[in-house]
C-alpha positions as CSV (number, residue, x, y, z in Angstrom):
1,X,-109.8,16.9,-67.6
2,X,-111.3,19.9,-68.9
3,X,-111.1,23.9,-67.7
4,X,-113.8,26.5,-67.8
5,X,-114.1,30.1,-66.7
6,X,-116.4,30.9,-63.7
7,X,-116.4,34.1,-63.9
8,X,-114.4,36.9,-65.3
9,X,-111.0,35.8,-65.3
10,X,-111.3,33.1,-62.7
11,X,-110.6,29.3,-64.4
12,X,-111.4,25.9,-62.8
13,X,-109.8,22.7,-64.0
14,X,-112.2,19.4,-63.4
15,X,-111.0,16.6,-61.1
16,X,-108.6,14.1,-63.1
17,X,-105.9,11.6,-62.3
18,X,-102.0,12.6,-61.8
19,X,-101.9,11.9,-65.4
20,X,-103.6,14.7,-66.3
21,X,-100.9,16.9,-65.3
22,X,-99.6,17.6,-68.6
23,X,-103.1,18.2,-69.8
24,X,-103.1,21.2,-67.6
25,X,-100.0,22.0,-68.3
26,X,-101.0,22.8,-71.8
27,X,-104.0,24.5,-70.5
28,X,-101.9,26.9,-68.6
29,X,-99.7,27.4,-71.6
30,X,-102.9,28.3,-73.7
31,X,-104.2,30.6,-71.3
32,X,-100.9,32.4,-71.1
33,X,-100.5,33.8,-74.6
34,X,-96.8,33.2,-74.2
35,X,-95.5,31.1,-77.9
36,X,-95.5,27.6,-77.3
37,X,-92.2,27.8,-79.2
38,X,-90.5,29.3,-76.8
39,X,-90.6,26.5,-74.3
40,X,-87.1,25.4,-75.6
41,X,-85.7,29.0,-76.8
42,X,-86.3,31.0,-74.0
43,X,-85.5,29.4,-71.0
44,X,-82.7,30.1,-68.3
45,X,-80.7,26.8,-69.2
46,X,-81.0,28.4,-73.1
47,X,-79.3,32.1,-72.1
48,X,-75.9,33.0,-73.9
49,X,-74.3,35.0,-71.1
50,X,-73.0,38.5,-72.7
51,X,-71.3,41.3,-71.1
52,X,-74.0,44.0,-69.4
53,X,-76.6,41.5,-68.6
54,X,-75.7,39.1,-65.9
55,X,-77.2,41.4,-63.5
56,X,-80.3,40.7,-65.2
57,X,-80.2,37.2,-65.6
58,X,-79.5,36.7,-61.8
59,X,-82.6,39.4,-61.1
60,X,-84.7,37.4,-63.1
61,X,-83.6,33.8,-61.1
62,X,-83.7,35.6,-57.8
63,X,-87.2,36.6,-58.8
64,X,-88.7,32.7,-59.5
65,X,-86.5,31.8,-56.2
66,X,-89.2,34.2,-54.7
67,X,-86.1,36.6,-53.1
68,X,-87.5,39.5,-55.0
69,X,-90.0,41.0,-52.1
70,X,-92.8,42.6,-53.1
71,X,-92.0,40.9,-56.2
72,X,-91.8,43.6,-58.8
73,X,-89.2,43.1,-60.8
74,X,-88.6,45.8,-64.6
75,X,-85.8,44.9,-66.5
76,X,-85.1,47.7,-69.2
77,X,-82.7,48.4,-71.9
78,X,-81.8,48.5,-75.3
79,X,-83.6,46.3,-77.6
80,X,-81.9,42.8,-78.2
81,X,-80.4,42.5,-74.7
82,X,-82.5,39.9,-73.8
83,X,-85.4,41.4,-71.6
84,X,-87.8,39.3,-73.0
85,X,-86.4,35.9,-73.1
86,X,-85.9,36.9,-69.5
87,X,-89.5,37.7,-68.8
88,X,-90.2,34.9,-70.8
89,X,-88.0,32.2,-68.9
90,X,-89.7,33.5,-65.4
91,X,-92.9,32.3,-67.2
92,X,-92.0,29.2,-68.0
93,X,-90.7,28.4,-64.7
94,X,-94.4,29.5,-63.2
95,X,-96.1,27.5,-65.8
96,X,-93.7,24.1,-64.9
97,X,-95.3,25.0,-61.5
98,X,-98.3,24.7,-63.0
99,X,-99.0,28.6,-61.9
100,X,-101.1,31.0,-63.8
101,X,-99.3,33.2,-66.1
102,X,-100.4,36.2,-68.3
103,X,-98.2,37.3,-71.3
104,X,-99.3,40.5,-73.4
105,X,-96.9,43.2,-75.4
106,X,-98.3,46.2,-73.5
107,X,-100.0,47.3,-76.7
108,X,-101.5,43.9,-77.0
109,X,-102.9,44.2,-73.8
110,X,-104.6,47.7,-74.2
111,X,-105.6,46.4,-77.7
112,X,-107.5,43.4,-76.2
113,X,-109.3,45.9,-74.0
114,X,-110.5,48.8,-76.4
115,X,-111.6,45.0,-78.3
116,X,-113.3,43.7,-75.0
117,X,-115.3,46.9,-74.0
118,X,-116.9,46.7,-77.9
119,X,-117.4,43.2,-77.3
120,X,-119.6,43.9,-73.9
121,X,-122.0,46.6,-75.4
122,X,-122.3,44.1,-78.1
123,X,-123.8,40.9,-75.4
124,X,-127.1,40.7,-74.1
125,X,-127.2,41.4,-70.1
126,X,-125.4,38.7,-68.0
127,X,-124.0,36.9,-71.5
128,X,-120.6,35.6,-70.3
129,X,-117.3,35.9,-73.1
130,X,-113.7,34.9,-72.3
131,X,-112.7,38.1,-74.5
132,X,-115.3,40.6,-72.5
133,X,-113.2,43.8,-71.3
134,X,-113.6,42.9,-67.5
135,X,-113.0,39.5,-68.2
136,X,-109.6,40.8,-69.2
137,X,-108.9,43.3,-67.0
138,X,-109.7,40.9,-64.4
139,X,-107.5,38.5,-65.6
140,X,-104.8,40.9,-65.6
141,X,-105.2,42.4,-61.9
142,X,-105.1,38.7,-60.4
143,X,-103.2,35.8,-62.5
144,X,-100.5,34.4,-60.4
145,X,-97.8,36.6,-62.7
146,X,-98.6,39.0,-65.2
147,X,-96.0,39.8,-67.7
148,X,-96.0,43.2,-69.6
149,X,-93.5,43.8,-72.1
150,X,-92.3,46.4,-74.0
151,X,-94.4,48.8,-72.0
152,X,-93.7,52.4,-73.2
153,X,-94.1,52.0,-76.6
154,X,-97.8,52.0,-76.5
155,X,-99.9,54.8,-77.7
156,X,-100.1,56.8,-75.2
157,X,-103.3,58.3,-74.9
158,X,-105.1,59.4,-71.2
159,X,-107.2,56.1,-71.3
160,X,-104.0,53.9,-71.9
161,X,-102.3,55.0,-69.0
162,X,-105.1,55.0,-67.0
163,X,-106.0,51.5,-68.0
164,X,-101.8,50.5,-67.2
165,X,-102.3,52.1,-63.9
166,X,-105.1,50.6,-62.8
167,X,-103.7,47.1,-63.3
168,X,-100.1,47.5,-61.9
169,X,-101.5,49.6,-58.8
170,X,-104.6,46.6,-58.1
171,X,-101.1,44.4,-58.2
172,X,-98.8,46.4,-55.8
173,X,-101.5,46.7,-53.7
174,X,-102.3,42.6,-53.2
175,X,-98.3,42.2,-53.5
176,X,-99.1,39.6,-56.8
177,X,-96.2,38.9,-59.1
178,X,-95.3,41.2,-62.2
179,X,-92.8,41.2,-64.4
180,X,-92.2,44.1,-66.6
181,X,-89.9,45.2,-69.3
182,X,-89.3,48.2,-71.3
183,X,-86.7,50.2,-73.5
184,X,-86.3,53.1,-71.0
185,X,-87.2,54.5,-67.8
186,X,-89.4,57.6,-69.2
187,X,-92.4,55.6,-67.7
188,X,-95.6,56.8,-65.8
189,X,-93.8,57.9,-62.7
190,X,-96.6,56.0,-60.4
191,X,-95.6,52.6,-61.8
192,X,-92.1,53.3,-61.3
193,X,-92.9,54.5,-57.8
194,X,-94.8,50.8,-57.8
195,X,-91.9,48.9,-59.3
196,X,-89.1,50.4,-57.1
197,X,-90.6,48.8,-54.0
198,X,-89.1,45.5,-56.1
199,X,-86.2,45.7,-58.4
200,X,-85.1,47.5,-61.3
201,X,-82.6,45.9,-63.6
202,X,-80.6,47.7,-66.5
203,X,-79.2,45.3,-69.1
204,X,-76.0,46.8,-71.1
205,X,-74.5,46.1,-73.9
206,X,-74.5,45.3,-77.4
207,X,-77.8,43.6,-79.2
208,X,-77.5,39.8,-79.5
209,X,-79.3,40.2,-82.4
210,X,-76.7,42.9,-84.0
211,X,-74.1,40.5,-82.8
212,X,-75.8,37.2,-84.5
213,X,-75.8,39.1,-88.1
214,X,-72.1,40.8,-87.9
215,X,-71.0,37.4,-86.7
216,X,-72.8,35.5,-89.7
């Protein structure tokens, strides 16, 4: 069984047997961008529950249980709380659904856009590329769940934001999945208008990473 892009961010796997699930599955995985290492590391049944972020962890099951409606869900905090492996377990769950997910580091994500629009004045007229800016942006707007992490941090230029906005408000609008994460709440105020409609999570507490090394 094979996959191949139709159009700009739209994927079609060929006809196979049940046996091909896992083939898919890998697929999936490969179109994610999420590390295939973290299959085992950051999962739900791998969290080490800490004081300030159960509310958190049960955001982020309520969220795959699909009790999160619209399902916007931002988890922020301090660094080393965990927001990630969060995001990152949700995304695994979707992908053992065999589900569409998109994983990007926000700068990542504007980064594989300023890449993409060079890409397109490069091709000739009609010339398809998985990498072509709307084939990206596309991808973005309508995977199943699109996780954006660390968002915040980014450069923030005019064309950044706009680019952000573009993508979270084509979301909220169809009411498709997104999962968010970020240090602090000083955010464009129309995706936090956007996410509020969901849930907002605060994780407290000390880093687990801090913890690890005075532990060690």
């Amino acid at each position: 069984m094979g996959i191949r892009a139709l159009g700009p961010g739209v994927w079609e796997f060929a006809p196979g047997t049940e046996n091909d699930e896992n083939e898919k599955l890998g697929s999936l995985v490969r179109l994610s961008r999420i590390p295939p290492r973290t299959r085992c590391t950051h999962r739900f049944t791998s969290w080490v529950e800490r004081d300030g972020v159960g509310e958190g962890f049960e955001a982020a099951r309520a969220f795959v249980r699909g009790e999160i409606d619209p399902p916007f869900l931002l988890l922020y905090g301090l660094p080393g709380l965990g927001k990630t492996h969060l995001a990152l377990a949700i995304g695994w769950n979707y992908l053992m659904w065999l589900r569409s997910v998109v994983y990007y580091q926000t700068e990542s994500l504007l980064d594989a856009l300023r890449e993409g629009y060079r890409l397109q004045e490069e091709l000739a007229p009609g010339e398809f590329h998985q990498d072509r800016y709307d084939v990206v942006m596309h991808h973005a707007m309508n995977v199943s769940l699109l996780i954006l992490d660390d968002l915040g941090v980014e450069k923030g230029t005019e064309w950044a934001a706009a680019k952000l906005d573009a993508i979270v408000d084509y979301r909220y609008l169809e009411k498709l999945p997104m999962v968010i994460t970020a240090n602090t709440l000083e955010l464009s105020e129309r995706i936090l208008d956007r996410m509020r409609e969901g849930r907002i999570v605060r994780l407290r507490g000390q880093s687990y990473r801090k913890k690890v090394v005075q532990g060690s």
